[in-house]
Backbone as CSV, one residue per row, in Angstrom:
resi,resn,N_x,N_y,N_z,CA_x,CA_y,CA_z,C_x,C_y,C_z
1,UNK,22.510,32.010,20.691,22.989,31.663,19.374,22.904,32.885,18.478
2,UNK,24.004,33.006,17.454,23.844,34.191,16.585,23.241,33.384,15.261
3,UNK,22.826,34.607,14.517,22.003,34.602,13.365,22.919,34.345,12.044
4,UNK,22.543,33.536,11.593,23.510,32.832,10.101,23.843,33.754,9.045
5,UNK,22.694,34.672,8.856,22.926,35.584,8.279,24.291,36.998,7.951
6,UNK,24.121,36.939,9.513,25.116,37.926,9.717,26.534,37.714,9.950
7,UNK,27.242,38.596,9.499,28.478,38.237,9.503,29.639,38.961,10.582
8,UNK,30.153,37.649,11.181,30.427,37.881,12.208,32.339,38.075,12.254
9,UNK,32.907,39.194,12.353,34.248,39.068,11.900,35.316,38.591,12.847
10,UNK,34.438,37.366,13.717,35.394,37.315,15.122,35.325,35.301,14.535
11,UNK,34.413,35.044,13.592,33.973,33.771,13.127,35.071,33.628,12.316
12,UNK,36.132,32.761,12.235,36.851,32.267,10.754,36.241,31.427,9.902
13,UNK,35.045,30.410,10.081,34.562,29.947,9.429,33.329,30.747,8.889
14,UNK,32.885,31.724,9.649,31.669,32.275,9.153,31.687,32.491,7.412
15,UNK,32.945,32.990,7.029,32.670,33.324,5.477,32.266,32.217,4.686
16,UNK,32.923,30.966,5.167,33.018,29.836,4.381,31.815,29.176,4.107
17,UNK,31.085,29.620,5.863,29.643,29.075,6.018,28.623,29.474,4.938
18,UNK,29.064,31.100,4.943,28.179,31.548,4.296,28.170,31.422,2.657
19,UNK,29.460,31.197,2.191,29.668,30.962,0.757,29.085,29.392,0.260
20,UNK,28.991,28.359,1.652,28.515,27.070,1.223,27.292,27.181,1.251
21,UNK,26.581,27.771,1.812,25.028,27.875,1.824,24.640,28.840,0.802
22,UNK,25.169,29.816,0.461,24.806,30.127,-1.286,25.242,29.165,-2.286
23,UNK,26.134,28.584,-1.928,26.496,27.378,-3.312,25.295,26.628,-3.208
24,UNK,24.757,26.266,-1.902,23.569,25.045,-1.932,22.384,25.134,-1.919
25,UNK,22.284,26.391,-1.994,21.073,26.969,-2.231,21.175,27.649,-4.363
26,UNK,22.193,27.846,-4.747,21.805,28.282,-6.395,22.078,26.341,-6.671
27,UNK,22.781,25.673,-6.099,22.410,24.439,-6.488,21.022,23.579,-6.486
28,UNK,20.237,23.875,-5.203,19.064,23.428,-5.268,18.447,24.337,-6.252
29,UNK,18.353,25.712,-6.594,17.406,26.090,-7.668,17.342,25.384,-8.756
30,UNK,18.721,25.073,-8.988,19.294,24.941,-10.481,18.567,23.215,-10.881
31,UNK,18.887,22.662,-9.794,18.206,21.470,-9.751,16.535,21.250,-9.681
32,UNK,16.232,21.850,-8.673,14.606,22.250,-8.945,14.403,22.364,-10.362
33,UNK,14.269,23.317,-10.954,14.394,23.705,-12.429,14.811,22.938,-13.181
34,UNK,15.540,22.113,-13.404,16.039,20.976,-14.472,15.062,19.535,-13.956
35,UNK,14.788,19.572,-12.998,13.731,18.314,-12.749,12.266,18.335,-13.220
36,UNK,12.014,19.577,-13.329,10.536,19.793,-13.378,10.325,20.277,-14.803
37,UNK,11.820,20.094,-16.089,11.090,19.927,-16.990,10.720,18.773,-17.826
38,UNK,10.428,18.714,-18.686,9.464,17.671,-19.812,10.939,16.528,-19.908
39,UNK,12.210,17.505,-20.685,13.113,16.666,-21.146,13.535,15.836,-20.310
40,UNK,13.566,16.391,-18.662,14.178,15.523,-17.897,13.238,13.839,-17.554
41,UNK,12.189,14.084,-17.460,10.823,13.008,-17.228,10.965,12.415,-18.550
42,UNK,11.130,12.642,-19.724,11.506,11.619,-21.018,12.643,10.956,-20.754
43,UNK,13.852,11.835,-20.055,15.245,10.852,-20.243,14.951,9.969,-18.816
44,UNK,14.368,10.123,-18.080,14.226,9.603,-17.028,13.715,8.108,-17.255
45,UNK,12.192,7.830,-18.148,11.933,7.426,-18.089,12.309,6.513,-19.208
46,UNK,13.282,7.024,-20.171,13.508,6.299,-21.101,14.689,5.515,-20.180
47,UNK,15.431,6.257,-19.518,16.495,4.767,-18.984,16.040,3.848,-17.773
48,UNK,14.623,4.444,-17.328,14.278,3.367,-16.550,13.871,2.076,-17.016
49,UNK,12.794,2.065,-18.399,12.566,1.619,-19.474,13.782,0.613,-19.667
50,UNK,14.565,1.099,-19.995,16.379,0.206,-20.258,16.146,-0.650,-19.224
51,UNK,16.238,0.189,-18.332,17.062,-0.768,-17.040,15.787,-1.802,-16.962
52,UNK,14.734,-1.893,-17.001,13.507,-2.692,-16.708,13.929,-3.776,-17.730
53,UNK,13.849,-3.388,-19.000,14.597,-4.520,-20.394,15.558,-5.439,-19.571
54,UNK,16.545,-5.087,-19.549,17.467,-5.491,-19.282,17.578,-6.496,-17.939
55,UNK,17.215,-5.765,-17.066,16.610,-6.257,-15.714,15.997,-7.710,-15.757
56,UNK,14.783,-7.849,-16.597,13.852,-8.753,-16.778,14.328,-9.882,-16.943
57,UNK,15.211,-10.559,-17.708,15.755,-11.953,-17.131,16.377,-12.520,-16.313
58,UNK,17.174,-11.476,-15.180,17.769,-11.737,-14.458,16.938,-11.483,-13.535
59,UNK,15.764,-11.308,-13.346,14.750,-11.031,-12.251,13.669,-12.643,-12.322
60,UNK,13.729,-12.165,-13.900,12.632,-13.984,-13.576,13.785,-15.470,-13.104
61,UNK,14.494,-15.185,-13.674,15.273,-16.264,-12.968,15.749,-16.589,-11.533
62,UNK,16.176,-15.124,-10.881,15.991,-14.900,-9.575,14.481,-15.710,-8.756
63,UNK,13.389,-14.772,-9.581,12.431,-15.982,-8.869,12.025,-17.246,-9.055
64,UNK,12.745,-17.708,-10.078,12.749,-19.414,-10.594,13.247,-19.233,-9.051
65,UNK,14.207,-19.106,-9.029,15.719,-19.694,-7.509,14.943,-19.488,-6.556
66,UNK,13.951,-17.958,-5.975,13.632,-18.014,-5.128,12.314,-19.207,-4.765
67,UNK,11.846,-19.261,-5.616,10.592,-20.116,-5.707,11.272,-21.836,-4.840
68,UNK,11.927,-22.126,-5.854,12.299,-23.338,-5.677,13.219,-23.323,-4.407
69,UNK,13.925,-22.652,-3.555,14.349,-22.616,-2.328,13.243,-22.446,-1.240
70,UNK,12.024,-21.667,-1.591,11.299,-21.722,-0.777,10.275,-23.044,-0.740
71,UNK,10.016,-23.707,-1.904,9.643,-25.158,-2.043,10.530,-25.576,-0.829
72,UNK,11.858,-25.675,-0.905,12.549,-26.632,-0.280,12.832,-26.651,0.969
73,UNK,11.982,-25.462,1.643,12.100,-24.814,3.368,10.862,-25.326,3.398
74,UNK,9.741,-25.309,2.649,8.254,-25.644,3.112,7.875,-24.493,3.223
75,UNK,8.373,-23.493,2.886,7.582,-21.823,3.044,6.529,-21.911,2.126
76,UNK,6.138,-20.803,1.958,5.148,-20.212,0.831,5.495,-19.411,-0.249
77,UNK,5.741,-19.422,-1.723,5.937,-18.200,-2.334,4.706,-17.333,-2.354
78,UNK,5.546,-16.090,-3.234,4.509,-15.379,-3.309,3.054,-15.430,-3.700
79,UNK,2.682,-15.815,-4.909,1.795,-16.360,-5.353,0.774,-17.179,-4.722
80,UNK,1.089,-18.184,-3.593,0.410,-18.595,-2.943,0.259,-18.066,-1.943
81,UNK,1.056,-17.161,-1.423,0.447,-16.284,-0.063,-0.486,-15.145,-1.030
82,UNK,-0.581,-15.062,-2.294,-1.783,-13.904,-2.789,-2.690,-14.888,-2.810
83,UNK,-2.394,-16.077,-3.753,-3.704,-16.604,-3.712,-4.227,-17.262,-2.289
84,UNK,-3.822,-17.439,-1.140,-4.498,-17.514,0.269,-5.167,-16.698,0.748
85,UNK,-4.370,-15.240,0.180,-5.752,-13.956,0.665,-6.668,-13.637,0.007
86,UNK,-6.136,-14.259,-1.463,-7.675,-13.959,-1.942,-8.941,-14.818,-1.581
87,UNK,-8.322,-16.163,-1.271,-9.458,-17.138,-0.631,-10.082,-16.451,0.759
88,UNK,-9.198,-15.939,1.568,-9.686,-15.782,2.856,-10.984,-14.401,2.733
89,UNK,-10.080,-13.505,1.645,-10.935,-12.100,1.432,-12.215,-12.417,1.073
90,UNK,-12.223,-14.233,0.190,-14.099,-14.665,-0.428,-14.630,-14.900,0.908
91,UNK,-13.748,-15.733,1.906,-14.869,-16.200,2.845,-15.112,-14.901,3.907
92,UNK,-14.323,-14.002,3.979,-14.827,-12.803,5.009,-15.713,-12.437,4.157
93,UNK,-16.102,-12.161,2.815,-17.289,-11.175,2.187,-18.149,-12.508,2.505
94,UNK,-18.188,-13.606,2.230,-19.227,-14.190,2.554,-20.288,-14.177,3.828
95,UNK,-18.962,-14.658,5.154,-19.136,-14.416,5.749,-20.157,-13.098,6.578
96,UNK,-19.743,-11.925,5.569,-20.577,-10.894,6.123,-21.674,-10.513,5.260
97,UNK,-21.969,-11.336,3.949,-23.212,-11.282,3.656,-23.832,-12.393,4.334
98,UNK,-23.964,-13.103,5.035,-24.491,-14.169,6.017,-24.723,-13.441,7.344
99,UNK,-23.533,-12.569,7.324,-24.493,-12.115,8.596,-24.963,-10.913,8.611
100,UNK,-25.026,-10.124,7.711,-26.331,-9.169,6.718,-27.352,-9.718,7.012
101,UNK,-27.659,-11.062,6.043,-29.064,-11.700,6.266,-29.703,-12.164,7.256
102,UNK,-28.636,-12.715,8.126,-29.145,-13.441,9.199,-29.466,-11.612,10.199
103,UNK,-28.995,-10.609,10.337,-29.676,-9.316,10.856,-30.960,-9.003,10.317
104,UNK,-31.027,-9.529,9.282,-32.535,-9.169,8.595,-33.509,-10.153,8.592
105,UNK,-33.110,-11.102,9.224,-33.672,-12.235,9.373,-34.360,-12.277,10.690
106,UNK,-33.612,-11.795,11.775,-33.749,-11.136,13.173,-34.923,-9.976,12.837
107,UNK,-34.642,-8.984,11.830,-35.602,-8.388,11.971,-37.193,-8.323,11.777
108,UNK,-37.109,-9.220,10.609,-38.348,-9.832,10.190,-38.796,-10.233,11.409
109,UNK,-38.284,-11.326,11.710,-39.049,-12.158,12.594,-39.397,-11.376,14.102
110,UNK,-38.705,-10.779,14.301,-38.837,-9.535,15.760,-39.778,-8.802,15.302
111,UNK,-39.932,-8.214,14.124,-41.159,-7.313,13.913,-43.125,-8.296,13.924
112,UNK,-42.353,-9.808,13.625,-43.990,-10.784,13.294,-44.056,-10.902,14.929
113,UNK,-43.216,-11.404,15.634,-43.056,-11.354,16.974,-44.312,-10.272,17.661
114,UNK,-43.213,-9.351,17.146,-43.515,-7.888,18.349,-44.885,-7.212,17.791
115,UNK,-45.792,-7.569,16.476,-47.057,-7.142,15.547,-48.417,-8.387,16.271
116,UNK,-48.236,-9.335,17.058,-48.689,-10.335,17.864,-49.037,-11.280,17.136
117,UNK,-48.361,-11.790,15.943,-48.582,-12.832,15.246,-48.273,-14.380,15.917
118,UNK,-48.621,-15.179,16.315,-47.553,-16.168,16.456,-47.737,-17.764,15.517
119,UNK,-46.624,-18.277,15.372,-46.927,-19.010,14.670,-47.560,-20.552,15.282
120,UNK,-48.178,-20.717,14.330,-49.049,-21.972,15.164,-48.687,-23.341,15.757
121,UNK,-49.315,-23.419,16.555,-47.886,-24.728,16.858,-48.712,-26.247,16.024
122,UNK,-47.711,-26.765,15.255,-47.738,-28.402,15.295,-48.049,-29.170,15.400
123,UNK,-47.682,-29.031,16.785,-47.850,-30.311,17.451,-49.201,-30.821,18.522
124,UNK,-49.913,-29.492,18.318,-51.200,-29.659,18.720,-51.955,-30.020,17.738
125,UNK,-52.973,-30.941,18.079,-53.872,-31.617,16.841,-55.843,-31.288,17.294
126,UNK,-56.061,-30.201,15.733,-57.516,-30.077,15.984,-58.384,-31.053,16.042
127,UNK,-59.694,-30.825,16.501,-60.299,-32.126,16.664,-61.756,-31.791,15.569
């Protein structure tokens, strides 16, 4: 393969090549540079701003529709698939403070164990 750079006078497209890749390259500068200043991130965000305004009733109504179609499949909306994980996320933390304790519970008792304590039995009666 030859080198892009160089210009090859046996290439008819070579000039063309090379004139499009300087166009797209002072185009990416030019663009670099106009993105990364201040004015552009204000106008940016001022018409996203718009579009969000604007957006907003035709989005809640969308999920009126979606809501109530998914009522009518027996699915789940959103809301209730968050609030299911948040239930499930209480009983896994529970879950693993239970079995925190119950490890420390093991340990206690393995250490009265293994120190030759034992506990007395019951069901034997002094006389």
């Amino acid at each position: 393969m030859s080198d892009n750079n160089t210009f090859n006078p046996f290439d008819p497209t070579g000039m063309l090549k090379n004139m499009r890749d300087n166009y797209m390259d002072s185009w990416s500068k030019m663009m670099i540079q106009l993105v990364h200043t201040d004015e552009y991130a204000q106008a940016t965000g001022t018409m996203l701003d718009a579009w969000l305004a604007t957006s907003q009733p035709f989005r809640s109504v969308m999920e009126k529709v979606f809501t109530q179609v998914l009522a009518g499949l027996n699915m789940p909306s959103r809301p209730e698939v968050i609030s299911l994980a948040e239930r499930l996320t209480n009983i896994e933390m529970r879950l693993d403070d239970l079995d925190a304790k119950l490890d420390e519970l093991k340990q206690t008792t393995g250490k009265a164990a293994g120190s030759g304590k034992t506990k007395p039995n019951v069901a034997e009666k002094h006389p």
